[in-house]
C-alpha positions as CSV (number, residue, x, y, z in Angstrom):
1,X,-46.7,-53.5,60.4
2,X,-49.8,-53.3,58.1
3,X,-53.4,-53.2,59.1
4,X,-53.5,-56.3,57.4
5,X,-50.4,-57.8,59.4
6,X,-51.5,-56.7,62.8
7,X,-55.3,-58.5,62.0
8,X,-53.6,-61.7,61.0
9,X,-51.3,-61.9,64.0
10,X,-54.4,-60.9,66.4
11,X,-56.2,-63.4,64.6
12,X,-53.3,-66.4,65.3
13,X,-53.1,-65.4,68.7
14,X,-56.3,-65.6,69.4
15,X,-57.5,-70.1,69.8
16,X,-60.1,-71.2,68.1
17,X,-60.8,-73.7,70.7
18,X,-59.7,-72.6,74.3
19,X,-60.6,-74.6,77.3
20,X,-59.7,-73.3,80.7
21,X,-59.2,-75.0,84.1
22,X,-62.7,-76.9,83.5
23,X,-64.0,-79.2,86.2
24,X,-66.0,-81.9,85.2
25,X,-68.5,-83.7,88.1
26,X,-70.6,-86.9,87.2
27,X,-74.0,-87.8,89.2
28,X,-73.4,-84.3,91.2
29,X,-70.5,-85.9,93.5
30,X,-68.3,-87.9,91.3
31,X,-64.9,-85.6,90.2
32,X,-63.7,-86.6,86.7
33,X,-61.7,-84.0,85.3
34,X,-60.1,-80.9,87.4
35,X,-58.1,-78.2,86.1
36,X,-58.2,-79.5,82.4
37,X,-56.9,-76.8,80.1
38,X,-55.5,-76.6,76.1
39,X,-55.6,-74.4,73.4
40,X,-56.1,-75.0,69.8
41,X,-55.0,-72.4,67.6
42,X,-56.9,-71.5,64.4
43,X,-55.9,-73.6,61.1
44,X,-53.9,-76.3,64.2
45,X,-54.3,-79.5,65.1
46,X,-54.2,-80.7,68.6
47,X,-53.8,-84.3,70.0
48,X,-55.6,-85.3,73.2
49,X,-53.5,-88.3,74.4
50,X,-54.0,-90.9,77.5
51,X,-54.7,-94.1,79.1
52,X,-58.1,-95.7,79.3
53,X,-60.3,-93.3,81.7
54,X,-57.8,-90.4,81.9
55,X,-60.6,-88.1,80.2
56,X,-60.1,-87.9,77.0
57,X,-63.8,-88.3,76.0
58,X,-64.7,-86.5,79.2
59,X,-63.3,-83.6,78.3
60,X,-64.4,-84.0,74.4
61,X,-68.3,-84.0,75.7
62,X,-67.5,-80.8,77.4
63,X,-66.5,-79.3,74.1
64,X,-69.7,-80.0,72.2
65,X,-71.9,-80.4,75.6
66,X,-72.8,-83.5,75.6
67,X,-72.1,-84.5,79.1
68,X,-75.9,-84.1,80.4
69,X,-77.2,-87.2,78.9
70,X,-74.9,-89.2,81.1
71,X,-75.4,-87.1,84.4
72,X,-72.3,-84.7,83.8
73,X,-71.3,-81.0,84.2
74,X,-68.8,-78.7,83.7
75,X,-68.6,-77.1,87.2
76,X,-65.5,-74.5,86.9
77,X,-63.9,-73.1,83.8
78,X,-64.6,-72.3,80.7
79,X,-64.9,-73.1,76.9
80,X,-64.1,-70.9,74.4
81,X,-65.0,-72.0,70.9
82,X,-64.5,-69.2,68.2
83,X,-65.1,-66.4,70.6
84,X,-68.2,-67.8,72.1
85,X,-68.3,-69.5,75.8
86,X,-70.3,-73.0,74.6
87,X,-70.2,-75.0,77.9
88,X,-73.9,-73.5,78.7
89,X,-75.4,-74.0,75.1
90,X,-77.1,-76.9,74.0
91,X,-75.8,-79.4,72.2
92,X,-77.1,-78.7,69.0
93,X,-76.6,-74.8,69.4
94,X,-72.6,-76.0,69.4
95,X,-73.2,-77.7,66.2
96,X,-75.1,-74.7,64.6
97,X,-71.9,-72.9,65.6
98,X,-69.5,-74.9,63.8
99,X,-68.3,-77.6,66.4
100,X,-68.5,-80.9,65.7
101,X,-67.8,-84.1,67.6
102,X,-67.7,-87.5,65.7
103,X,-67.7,-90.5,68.3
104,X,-65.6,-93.2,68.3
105,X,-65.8,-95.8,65.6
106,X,-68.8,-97.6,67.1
107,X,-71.1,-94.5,67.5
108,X,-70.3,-93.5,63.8
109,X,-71.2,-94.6,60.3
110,X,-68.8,-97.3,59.2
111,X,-69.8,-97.1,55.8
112,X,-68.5,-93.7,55.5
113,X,-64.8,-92.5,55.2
114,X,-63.8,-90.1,57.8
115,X,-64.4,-86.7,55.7
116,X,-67.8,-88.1,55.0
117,X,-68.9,-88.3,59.1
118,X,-67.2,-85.0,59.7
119,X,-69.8,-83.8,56.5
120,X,-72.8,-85.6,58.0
121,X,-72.0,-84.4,61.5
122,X,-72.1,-80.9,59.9
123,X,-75.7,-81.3,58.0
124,X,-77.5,-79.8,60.4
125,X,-75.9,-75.9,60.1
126,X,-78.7,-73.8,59.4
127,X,-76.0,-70.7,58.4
128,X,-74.7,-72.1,55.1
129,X,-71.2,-73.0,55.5
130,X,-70.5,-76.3,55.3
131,X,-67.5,-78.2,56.1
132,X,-65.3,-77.3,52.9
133,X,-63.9,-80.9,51.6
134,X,-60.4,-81.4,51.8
135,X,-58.7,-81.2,48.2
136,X,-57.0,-84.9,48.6
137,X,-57.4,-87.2,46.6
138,X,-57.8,-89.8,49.0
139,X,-60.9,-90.3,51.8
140,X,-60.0,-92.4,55.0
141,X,-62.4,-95.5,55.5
142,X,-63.5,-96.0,59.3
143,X,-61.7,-98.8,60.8
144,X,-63.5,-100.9,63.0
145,X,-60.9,-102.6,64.7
């Protein structure tokens, strides 16, 4: 196997987004997520599915650290996004590092297609790299259903 081979294997094997046995608590008593865990692997897509307050979102604000504006912590586990533990940055130090969270239709701009919220949510990156555009032809209008 070639240098090469053996860097883009490690590289695959290694998630891009890894989130381990993470406990979230609201309000310092109230349990909302335990033992949460998933893996994204680099370049794959990942559906979260569930009912109505099975912590979806929850576990979402985790990710980009957004659960202390509503009275929430991640207690146990870890996050893992691109090598870098996030659950103890701020909000906008997850953004800096590439992580992006675009709320649900009503926290987002309805005017804009999907690859256009993703963009804006991206704006603030101070490194340079930008979200690259999609080569499709077609853009996704928000749907406010």
């Amino acid at each position: 196997m070639s240098s090469t081979t053996a860097a883009m294997a490690a590289q695959q094997a290694t998630p891009f987004l890894s989130i381990n046995n993470i406990e979230v608590i609201y309000n310092h008593v109230v349990l909302v997520l335990k033992g949460v865990s998933l893996q994204v692997p680099a370049g794959g897509i990942v559906a979260l599915l569930g009912a109505n307050g099975a912590g979806k979102t929850t576990t979402l604000k985790a990710v980009s650290n957004l659960l202390h504006a509503e009275r929430g912590e991640v207690t146990k586990g870890s996050i893992v996004f691109d090598g870098t533990e996030v659950q103890s940055l701020s909000p906008n130090e997850v953004v800096r590092r590439g992580c992006i969270q675009v709320m649900e239709g009503r926290r987002c701009f309805a005017h804009l297609t999907v690859e256009e919220n993703l963009l804006t949510g991206g704006f603030t990156r101070r490194d340079g790299k930008a979200l690259s555009p999609r080569t499709s032809n077609k853009s996704t209008p928000i749907s406010r259903g």
